[in-house]
N, C-alpha and C positions, 0 to 999 in steps of 0.2 A: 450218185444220188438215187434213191431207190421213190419210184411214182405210188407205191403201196407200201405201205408200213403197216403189217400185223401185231399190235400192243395187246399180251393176255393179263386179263386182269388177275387178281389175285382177291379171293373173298376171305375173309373171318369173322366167324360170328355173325354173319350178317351183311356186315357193312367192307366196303372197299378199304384195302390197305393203303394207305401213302402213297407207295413206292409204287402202284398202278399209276398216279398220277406223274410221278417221275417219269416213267415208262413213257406217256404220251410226251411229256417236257423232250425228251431223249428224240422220241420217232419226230416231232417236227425239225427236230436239228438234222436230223438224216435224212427226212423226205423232202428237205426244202421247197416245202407247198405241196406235195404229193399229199395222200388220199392217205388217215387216219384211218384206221378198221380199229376197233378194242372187241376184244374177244373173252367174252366171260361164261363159265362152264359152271355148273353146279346143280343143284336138285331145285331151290328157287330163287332166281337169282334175278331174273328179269325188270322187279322193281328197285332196284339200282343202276338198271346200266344206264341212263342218261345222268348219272354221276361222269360218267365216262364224257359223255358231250360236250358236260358243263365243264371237264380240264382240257376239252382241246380235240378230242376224238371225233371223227366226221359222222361214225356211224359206227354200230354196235350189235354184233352177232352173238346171240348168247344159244349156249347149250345146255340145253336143260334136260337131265336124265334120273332116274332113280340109284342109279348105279354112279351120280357125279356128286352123290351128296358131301361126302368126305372124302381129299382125294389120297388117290391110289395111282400108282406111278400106270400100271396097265392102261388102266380107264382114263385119264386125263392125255397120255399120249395118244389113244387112241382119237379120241375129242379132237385134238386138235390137229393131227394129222389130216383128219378130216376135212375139216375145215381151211386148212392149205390147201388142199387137193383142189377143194372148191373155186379157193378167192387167187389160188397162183401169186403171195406178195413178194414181192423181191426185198423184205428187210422184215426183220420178225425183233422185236425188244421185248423182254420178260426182266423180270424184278429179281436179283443175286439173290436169292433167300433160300429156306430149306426146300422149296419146292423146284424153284427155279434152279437150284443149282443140279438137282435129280433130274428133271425133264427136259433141261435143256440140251444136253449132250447127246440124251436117247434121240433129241430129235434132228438134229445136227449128223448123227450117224446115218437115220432112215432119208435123210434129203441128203445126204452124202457132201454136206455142206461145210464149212470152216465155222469156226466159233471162237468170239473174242468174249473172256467171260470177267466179270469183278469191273466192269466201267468204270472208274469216278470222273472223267472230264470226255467233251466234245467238241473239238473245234474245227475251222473249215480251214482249209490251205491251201486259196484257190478252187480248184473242183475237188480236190479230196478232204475229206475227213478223216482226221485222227482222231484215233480215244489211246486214252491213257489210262493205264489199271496198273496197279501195285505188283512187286514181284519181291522176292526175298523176304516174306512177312512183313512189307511194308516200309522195308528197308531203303526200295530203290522202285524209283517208277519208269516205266517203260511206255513207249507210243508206237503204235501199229496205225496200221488203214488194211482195207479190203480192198485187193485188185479187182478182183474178177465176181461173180456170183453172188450170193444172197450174201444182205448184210443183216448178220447175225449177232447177236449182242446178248448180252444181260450186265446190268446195271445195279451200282450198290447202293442197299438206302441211303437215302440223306445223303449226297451228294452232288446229285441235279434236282435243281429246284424246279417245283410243280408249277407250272402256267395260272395266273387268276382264276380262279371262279369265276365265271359267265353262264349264270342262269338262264340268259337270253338267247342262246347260244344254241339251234335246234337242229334236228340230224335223226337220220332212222333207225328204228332198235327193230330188229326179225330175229326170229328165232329158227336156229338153224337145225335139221333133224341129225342125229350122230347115233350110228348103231354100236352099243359097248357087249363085248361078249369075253368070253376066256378072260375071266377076273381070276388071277389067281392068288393076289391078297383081299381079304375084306375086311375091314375098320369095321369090330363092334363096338367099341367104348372108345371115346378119347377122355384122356385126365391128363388136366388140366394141374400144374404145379407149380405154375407160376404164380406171383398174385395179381390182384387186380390191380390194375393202373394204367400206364404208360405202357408201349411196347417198347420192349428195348432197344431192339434192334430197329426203329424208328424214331428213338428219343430224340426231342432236341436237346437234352439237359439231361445227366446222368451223375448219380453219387453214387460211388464204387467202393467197398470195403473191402482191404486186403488184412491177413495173419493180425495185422495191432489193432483188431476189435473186438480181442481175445477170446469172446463167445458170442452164443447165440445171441443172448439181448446185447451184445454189442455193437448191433445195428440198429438196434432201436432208436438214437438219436440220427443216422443218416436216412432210419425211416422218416423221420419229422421233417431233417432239413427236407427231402424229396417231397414230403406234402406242400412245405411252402412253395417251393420252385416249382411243383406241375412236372416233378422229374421220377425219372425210374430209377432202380437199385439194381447196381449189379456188383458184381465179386472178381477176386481175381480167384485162379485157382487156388490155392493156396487155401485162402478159407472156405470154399467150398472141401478140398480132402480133408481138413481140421473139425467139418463136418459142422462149423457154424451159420450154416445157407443153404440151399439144394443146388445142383448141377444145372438146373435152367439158369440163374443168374451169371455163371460163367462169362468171363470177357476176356479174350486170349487165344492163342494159337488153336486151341484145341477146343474152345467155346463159341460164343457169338465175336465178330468182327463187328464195330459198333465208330462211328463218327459224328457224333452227336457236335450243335454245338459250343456246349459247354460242359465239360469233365470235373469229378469233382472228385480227386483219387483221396480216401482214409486210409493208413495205414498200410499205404503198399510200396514196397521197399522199388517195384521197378524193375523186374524179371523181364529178360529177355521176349521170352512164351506171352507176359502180359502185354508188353509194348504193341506186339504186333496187331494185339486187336483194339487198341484205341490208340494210336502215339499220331495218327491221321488227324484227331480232334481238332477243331477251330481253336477253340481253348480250356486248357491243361493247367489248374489247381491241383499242387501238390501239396496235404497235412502229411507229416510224419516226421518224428522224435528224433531220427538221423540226418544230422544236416548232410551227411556223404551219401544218403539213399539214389540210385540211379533213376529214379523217378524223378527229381530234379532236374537232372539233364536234358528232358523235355517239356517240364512244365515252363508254362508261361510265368506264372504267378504259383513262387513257394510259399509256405508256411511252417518253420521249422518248431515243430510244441506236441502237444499231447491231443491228438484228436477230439477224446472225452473233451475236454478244456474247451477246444476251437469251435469243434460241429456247431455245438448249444449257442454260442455267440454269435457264428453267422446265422444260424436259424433265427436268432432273435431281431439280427439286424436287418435282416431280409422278410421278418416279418412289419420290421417297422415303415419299408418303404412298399411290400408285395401287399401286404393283408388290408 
């Protein structure tokens, strides 16, 4: 059991991502009643962090720099290096994501630490904790624990659920000084290609278009169903190289890894490469015109017919109970 647990937050656009509150869900299962730190870095960040309080965090060091406004693999390691130096926690939780996956291991190197990374479960076994993370593209799960030294972690979205909301909930937010120098990436522009909506890689509900949505407006109708359901749109690859989507929608081996939960596959026959990034799902709707498509073979609930035909009627029917 680790008596300090350092959770870094993760910012976008503003506001806290989910999967920072997972983080805190994660560090009380590991600190069992140990001391909550959340650690949030950025240019202004500060009127957020008792967002952190209110899931669970005891208390809230945030760095705020001109040099942390978009991050950079340099500047954020340094941040928070920093700030271990400072606070000495024996268990550090960050969020699997594109950042988390980059900064974690740099920092796992410099504290010459172990690192158990892609969490999806927590449980106690006596005095130890085990986590369990996927291996084989999700083919096979495996369980670890840490003997000795810092427990190190990163955690998948949407797989450990966030603690209540507790507004009531009060704790101290300081700001902590961090010197950043020798940047030698600098973010002038980010563009932004995704659309507006749902994150994906945080959905709880996701409608996925693969090859049988023949074109571009052939997600036009899984655009719809996703307005009625409050869900994102992703792709398999397939229609992303067909060039009917962009490469941020990607869900697959080689895209986002995604466990939403509710799936809502069009037109995807069930590639190996796609399984691996949602076949995790709670539940797996499969549309597609091949009763033998191997997408089937993990859907919960098939649908053997013509997508065009299907979408439009659950959209309807889901608008008659949703709208």
């Amino acid at each position: 059991m680790a008596k300090k647990v350092l959770v870094l937050g993760e910012v976008r656009e503003g506001e806290l991502r989910n999967v920072s509150y997972e983080a805190i869900a994660a560090a009380k299962e590991i600190s069992d009643g140990g001391e909550i730190v959340g650690l949030l870095c950025g240019e202004s960040v500060s009127g957020i962090a008792e967002n952190m309080i209110h899931y669970g965090a005891d208390r809230v060091l945030v760095a705020e720099n001109d040099q942390l406004k978009t991050y950079t693999t340099d500047g954020y390691n340094q941040a928070v290096m920093q700030v271990i130096d400072q606070e000495s926690p024996e268990g550090i939780v960050i969020g699997h994501t594109a950042m988390g996956k980059d900064l974690s291991p740099r920092i796992a190197a410099k504290l010459q630490s172990g690192l158990i990374s892609d969490i999806t479960g927590i449980e106690k076994v006596g005095e130890q904790i085990i986590y369990t993370r996927p291996i084989y593209s999700g083919k096979a799960f495996e369980k670890k624990l840490i003997t000795d030294g810092l427990l190190f972690v990163t955690i998948r979205p949407n797989n450990i659920s966030a603690l209540e909301k507790d507004e009531s909930r009060k704790g101290d937010v300081a700001k902590v000084d961090v010197t950043i120098k020798d940047i030698r990436t600098i973010v002038k522009e980010i563009v932004r290609k995704t659309t507006d909506g749902v994150d994906l890689s945080e959905a709880k509900v996701i409608v996925a278009g693969g090859r049988g949505v023949k074109t571009k407006d052939g997600f036009d109708p899984l655009n719809q169903l996703a307005d009625v359901l409050g869900a994102a749109v992703g792709a398999s690859r397939g229609a992303c190289d067909a060039d009917y989507c962009d490469y941020s929608l990607q869900i697959g081996q080689t895209g986002k890894v995604v466990t939403p939960d509710l799936y809502i596959a069009c037109g995807i026959s069930g590639a190996i490469q796609h399984l691996a990034g949602m076949s995790n799902s709670k539940i797996i709707v499969a549309i597609n015109k091949d009763p033998e498509a191997n997408i089937f073979n993990v859907a919960d609930y098939g649908i053997v017919g013509d997508l065009f035909d299907v979408v439009p009627k659950l959209t309807e029917e889901f608008k008659k109970v949703l709208v």
